[in-house]
mmCIF file of the N, C-alpha and C atoms, coordinates in Angstrom:
data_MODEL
# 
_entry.id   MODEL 
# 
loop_
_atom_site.group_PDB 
_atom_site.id 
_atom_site.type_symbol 
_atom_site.label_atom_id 
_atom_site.label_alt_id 
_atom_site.label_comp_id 
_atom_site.label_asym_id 
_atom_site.label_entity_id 
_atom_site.label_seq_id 
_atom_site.pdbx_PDB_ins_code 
_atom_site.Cartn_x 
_atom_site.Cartn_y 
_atom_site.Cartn_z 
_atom_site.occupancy 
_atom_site.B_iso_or_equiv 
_atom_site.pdbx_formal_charge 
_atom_site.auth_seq_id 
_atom_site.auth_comp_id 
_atom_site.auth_asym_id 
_atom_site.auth_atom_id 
_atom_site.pdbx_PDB_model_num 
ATOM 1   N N  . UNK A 1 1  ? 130.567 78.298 90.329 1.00 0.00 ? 1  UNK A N  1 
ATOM 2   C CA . UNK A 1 1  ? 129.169 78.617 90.472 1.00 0.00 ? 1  UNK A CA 1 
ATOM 3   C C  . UNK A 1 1  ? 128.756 78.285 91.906 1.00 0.00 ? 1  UNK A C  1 
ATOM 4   N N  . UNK A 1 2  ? 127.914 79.299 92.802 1.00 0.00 ? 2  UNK A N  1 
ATOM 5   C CA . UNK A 1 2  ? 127.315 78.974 93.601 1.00 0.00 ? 2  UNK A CA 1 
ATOM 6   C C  . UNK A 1 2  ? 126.026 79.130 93.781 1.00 0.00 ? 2  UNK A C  1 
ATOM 7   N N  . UNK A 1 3  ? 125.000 78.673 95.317 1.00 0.00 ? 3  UNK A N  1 
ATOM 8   C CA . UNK A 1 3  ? 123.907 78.680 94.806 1.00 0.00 ? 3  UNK A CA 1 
ATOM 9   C C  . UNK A 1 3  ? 123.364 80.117 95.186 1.00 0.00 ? 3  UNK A C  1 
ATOM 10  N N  . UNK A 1 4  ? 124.233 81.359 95.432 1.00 0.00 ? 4  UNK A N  1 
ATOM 11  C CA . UNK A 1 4  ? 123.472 82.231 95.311 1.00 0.00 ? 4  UNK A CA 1 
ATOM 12  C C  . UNK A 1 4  ? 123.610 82.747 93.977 1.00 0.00 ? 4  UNK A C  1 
ATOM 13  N N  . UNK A 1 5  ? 124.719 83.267 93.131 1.00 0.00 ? 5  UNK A N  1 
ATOM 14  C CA . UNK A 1 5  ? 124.417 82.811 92.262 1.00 0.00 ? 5  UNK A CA 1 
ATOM 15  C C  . UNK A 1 5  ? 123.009 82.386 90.880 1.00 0.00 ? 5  UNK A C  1 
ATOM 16  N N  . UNK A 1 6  ? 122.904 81.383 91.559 1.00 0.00 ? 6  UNK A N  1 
ATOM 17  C CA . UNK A 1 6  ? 121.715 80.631 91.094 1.00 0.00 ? 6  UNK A CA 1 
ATOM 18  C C  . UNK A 1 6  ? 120.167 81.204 91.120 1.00 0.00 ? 6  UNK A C  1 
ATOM 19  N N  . UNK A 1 7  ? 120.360 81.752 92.526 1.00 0.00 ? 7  UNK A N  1 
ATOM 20  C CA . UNK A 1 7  ? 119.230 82.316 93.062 1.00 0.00 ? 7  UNK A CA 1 
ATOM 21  C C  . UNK A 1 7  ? 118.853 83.800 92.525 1.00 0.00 ? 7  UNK A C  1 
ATOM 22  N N  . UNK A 1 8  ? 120.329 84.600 91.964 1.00 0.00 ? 8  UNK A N  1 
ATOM 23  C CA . UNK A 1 8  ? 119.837 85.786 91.290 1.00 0.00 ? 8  UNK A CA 1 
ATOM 24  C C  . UNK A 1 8  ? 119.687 85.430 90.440 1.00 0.00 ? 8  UNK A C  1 
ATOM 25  N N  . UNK A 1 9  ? 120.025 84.514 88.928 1.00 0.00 ? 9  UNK A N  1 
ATOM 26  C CA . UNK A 1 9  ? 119.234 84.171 88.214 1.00 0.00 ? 9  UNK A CA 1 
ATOM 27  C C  . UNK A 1 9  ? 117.702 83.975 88.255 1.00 0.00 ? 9  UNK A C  1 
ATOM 28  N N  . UNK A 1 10 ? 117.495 83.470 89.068 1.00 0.00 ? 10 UNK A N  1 
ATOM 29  C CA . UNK A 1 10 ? 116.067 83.201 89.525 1.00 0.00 ? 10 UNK A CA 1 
ATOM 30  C C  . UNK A 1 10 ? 115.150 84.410 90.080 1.00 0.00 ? 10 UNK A C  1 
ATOM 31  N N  . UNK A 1 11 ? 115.905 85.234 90.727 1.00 0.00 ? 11 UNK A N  1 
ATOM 32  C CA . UNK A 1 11 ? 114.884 86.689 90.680 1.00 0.00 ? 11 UNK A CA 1 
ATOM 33  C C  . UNK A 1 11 ? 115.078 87.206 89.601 1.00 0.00 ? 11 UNK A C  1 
ATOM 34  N N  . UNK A 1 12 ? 115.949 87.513 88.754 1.00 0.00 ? 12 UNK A N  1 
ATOM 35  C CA . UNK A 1 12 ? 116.008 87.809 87.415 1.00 0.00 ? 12 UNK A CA 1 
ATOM 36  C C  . UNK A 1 12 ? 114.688 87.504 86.442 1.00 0.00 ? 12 UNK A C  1 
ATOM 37  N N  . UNK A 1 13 ? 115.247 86.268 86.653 1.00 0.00 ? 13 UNK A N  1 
ATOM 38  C CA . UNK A 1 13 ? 113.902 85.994 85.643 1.00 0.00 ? 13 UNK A CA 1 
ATOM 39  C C  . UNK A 1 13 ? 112.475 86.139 85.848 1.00 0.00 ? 13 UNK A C  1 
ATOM 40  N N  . UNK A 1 14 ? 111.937 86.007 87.231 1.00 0.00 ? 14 UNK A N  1 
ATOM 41  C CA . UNK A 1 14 ? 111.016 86.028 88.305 1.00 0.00 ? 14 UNK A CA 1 
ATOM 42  C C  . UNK A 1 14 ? 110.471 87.472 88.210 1.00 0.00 ? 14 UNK A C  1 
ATOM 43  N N  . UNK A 1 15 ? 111.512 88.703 88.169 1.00 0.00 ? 15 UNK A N  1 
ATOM 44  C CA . UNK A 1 15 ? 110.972 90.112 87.976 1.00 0.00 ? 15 UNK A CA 1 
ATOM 45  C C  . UNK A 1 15 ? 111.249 90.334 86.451 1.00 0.00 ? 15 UNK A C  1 
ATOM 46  N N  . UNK A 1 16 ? 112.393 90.322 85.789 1.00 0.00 ? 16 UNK A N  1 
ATOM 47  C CA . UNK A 1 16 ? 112.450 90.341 84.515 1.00 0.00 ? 16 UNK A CA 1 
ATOM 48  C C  . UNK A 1 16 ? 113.008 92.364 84.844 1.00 0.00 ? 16 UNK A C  1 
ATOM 49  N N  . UNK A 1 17 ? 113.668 92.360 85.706 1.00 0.00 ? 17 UNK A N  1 
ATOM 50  C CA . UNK A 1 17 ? 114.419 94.171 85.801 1.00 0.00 ? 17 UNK A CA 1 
ATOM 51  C C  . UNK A 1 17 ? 115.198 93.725 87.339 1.00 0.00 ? 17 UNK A C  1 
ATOM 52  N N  . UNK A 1 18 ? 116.490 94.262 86.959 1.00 0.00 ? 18 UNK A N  1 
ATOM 53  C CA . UNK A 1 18 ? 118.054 94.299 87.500 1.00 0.00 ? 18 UNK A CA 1 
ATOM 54  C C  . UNK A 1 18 ? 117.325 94.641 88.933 1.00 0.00 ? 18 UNK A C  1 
ATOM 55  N N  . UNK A 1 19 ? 117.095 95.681 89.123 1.00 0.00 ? 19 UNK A N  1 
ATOM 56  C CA . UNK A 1 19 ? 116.697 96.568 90.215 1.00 0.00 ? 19 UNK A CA 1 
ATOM 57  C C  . UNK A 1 19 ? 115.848 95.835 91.149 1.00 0.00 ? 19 UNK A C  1 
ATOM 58  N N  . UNK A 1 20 ? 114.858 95.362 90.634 1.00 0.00 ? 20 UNK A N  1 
ATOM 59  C CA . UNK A 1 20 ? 114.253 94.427 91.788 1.00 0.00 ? 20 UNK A CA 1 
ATOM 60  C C  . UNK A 1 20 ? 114.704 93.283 91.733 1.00 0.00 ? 20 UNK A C  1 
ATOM 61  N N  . UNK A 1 21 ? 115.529 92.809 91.080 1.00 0.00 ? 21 UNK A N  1 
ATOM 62  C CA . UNK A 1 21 ? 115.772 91.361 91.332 1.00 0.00 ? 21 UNK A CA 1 
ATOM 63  C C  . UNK A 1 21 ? 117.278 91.336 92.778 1.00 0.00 ? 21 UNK A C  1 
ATOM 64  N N  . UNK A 1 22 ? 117.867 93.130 92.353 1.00 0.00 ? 22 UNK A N  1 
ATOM 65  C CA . UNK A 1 22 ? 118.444 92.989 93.604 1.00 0.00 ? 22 UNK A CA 1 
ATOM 66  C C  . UNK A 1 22 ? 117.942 93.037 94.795 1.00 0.00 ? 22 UNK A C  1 
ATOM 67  N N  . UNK A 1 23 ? 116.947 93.903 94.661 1.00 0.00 ? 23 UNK A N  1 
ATOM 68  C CA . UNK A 1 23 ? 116.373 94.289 96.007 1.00 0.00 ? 23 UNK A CA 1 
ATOM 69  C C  . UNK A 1 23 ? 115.688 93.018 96.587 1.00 0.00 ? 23 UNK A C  1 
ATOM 70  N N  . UNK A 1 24 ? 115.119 92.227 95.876 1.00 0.00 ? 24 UNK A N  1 
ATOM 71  C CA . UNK A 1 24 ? 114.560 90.682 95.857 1.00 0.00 ? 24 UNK A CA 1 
ATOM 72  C C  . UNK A 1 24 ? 115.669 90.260 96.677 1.00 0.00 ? 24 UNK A C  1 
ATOM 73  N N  . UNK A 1 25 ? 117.014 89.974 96.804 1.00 0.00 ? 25 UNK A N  1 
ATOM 74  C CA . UNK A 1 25 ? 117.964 89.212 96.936 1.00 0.00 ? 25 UNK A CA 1 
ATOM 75  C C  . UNK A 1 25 ? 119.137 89.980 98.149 1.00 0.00 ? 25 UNK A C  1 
ATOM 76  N N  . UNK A 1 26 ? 118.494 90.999 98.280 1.00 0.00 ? 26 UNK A N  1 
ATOM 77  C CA . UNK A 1 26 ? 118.965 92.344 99.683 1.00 0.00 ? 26 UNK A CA 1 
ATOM 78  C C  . UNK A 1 26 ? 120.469 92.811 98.937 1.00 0.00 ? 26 UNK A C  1 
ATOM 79  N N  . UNK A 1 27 ? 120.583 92.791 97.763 1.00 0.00 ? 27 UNK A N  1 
ATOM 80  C CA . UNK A 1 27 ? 122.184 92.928 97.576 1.00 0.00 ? 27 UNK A CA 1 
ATOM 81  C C  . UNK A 1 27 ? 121.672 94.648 96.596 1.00 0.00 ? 27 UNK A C  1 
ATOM 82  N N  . UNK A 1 28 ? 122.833 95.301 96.207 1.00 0.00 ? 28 UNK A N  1 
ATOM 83  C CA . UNK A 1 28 ? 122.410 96.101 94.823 1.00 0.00 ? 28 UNK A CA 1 
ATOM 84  C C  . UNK A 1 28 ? 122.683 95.686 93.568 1.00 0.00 ? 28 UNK A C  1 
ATOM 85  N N  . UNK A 1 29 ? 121.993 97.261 92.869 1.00 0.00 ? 29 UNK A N  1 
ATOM 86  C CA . UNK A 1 29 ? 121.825 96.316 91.832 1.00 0.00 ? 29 UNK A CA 1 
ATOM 87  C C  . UNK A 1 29 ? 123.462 96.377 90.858 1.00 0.00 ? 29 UNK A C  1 
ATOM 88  N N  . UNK A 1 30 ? 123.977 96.898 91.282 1.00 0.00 ? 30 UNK A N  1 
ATOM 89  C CA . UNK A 1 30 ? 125.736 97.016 90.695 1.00 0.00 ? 30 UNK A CA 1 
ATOM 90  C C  . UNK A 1 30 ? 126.452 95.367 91.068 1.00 0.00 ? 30 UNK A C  1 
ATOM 91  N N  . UNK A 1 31 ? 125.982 95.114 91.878 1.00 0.00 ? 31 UNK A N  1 
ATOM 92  C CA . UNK A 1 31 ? 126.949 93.597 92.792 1.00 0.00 ? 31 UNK A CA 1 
ATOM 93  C C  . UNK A 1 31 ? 126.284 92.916 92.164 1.00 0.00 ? 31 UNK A C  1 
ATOM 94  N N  . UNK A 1 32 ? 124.681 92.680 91.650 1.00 0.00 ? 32 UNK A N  1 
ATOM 95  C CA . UNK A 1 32 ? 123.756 91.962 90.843 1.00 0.00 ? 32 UNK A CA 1 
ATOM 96  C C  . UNK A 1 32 ? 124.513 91.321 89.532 1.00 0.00 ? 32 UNK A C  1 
ATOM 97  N N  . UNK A 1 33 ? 124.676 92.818 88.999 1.00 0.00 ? 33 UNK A N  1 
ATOM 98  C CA . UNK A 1 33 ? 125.119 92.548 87.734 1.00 0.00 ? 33 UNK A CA 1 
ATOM 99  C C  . UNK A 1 33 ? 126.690 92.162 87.636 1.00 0.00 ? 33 UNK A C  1 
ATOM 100 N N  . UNK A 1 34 ? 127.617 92.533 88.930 1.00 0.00 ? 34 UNK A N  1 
ATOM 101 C CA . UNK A 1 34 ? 128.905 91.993 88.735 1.00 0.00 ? 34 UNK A CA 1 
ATOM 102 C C  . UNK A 1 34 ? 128.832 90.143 88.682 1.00 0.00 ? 34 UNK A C  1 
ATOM 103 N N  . UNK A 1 35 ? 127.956 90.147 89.709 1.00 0.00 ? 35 UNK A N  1 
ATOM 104 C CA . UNK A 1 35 ? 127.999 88.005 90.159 1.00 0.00 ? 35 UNK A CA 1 
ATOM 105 C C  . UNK A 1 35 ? 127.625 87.750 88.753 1.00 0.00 ? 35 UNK A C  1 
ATOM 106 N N  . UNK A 1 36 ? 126.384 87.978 88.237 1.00 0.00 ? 36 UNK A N  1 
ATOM 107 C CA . UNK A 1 36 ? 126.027 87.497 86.960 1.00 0.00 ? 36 UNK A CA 1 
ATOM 108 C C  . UNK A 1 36 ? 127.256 87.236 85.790 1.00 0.00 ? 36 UNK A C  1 
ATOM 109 N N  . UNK A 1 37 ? 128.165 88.369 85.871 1.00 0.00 ? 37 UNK A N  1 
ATOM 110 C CA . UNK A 1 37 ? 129.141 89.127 84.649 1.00 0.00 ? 37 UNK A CA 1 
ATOM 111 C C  . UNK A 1 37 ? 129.760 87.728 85.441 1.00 0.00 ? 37 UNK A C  1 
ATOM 112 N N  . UNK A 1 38 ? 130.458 87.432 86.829 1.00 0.00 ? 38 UNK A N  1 
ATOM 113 C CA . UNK A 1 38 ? 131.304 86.622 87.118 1.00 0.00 ? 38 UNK A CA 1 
ATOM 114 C C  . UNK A 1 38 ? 130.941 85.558 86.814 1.00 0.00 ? 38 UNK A C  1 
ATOM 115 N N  . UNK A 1 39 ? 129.447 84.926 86.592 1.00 0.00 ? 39 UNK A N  1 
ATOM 116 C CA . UNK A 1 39 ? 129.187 83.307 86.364 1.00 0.00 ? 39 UNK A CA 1 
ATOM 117 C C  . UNK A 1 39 ? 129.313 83.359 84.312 1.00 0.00 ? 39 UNK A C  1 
ATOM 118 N N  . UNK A 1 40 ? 128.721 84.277 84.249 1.00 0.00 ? 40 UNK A N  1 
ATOM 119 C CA . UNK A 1 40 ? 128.913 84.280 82.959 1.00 0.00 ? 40 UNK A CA 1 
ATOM 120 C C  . UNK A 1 40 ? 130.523 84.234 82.620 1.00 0.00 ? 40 UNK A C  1 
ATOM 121 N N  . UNK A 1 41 ? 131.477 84.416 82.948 1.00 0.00 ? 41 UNK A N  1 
ATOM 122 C CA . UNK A 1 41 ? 132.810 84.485 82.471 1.00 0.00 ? 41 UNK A CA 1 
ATOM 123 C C  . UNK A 1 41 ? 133.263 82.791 83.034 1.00 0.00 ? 41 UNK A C  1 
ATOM 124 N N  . UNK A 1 42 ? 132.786 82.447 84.267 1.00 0.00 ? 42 UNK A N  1 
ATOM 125 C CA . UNK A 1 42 ? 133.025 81.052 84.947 1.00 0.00 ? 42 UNK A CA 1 
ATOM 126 C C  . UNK A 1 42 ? 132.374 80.394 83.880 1.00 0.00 ? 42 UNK A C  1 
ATOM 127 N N  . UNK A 1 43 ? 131.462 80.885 82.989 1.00 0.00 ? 43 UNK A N  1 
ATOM 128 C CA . UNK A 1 43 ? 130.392 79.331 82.110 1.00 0.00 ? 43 UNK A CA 1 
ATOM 129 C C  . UNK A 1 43 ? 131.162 79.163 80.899 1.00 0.00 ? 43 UNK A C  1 
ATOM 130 N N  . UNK A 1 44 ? 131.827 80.854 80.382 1.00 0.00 ? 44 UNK A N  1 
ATOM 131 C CA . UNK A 1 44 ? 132.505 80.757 79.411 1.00 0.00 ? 44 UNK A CA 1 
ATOM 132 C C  . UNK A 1 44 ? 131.403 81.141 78.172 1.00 0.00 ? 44 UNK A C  1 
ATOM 133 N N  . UNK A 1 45 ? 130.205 81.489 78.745 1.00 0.00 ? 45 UNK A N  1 
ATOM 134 C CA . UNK A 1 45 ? 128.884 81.810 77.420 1.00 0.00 ? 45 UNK A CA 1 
ATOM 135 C C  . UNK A 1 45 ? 127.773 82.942 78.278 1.00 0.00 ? 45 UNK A C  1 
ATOM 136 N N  . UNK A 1 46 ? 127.486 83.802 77.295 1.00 0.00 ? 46 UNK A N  1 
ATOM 137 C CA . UNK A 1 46 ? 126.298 84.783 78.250 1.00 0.00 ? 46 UNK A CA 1 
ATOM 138 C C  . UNK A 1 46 ? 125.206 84.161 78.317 1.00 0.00 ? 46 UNK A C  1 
ATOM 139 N N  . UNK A 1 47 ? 124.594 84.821 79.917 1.00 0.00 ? 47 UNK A N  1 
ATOM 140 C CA . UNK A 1 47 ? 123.475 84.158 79.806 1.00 0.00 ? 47 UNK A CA 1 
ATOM 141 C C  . UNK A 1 47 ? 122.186 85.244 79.827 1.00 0.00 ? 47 UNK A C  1 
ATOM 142 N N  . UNK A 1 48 ? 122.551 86.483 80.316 1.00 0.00 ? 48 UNK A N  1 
ATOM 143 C CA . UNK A 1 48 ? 121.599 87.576 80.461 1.00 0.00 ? 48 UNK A CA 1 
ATOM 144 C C  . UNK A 1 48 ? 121.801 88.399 78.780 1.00 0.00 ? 48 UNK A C  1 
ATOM 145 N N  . UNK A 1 49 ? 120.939 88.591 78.065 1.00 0.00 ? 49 UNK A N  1 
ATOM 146 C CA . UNK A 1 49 ? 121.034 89.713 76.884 1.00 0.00 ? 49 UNK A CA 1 
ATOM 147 C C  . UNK A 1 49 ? 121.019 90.623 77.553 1.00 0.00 ? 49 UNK A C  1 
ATOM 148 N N  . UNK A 1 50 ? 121.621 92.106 77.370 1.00 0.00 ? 50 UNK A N  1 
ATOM 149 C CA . UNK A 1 50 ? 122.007 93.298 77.926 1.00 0.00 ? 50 UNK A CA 1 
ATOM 150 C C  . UNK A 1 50 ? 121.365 94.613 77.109 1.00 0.00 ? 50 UNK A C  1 
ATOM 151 N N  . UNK A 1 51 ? 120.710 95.616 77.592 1.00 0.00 ? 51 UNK A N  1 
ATOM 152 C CA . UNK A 1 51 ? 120.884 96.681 76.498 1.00 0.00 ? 51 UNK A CA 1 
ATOM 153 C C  . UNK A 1 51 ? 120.399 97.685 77.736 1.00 0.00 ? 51 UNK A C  1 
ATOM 154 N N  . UNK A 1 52 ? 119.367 98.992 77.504 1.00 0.00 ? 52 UNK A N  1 
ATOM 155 C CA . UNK A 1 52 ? 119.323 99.439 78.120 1.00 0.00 ? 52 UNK A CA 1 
ATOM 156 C C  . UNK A 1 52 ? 118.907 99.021 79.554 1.00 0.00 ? 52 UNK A C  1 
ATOM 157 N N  . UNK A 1 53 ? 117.856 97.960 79.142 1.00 0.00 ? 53 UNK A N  1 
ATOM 158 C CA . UNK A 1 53 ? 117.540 96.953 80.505 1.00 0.00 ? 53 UNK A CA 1 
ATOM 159 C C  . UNK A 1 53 ? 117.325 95.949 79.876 1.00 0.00 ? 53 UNK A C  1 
ATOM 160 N N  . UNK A 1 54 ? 116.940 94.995 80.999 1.00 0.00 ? 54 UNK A N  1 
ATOM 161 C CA . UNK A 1 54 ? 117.195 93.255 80.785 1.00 0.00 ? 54 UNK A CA 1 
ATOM 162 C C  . UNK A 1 54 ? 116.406 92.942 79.523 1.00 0.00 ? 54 UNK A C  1 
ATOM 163 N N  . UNK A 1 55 ? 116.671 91.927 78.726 1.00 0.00 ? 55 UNK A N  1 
ATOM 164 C CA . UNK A 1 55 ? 116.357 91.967 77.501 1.00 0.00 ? 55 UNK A CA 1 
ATOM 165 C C  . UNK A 1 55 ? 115.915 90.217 77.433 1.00 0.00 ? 55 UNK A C  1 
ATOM 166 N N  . UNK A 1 56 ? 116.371 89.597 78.449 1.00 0.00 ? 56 UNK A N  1 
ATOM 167 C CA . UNK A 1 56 ? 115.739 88.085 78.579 1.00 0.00 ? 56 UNK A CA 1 
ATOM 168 C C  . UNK A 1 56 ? 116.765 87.703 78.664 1.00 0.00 ? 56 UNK A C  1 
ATOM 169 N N  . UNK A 1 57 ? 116.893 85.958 78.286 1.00 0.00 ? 57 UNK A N  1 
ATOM 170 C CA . UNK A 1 57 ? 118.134 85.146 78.638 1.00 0.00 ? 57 UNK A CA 1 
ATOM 171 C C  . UNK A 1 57 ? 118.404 85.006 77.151 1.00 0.00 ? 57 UNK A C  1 
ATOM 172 N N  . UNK A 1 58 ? 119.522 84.410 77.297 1.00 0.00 ? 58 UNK A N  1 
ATOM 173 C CA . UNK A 1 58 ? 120.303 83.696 75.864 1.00 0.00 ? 58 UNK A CA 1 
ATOM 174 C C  . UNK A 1 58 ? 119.662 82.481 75.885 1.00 0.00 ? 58 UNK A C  1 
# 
């Protein structure tokens, strides 16, 4: 885990939609959702619910 990372969690939740939380964070929103997919596999538990769009945390 690092603290950027951390920090897209935090626009995540802050906008509550993929898309601006990348643009929030200057990255896209494909690399958004890969780091997330990567901390989530590093925690070993999900932390974003998924469906057509963001659906909240676990």
């Amino acid at each position: 885990m690092d603290i950027k990372q951390l920090k897209f969690l935090i626009a995540l939740d802050e906008t509550r939609h993929f898309g601006q939380a990348a643009a929030r964070c200057n990255i896209t929103q494909p690399t958004l959702s890969m780091r997330l997919r990567n901390l989530e596999e590093e925690l070993g538990l999900p932390l974003v619910n998924r469906g057509q769009r963001f659906e909240g945390f676990t």
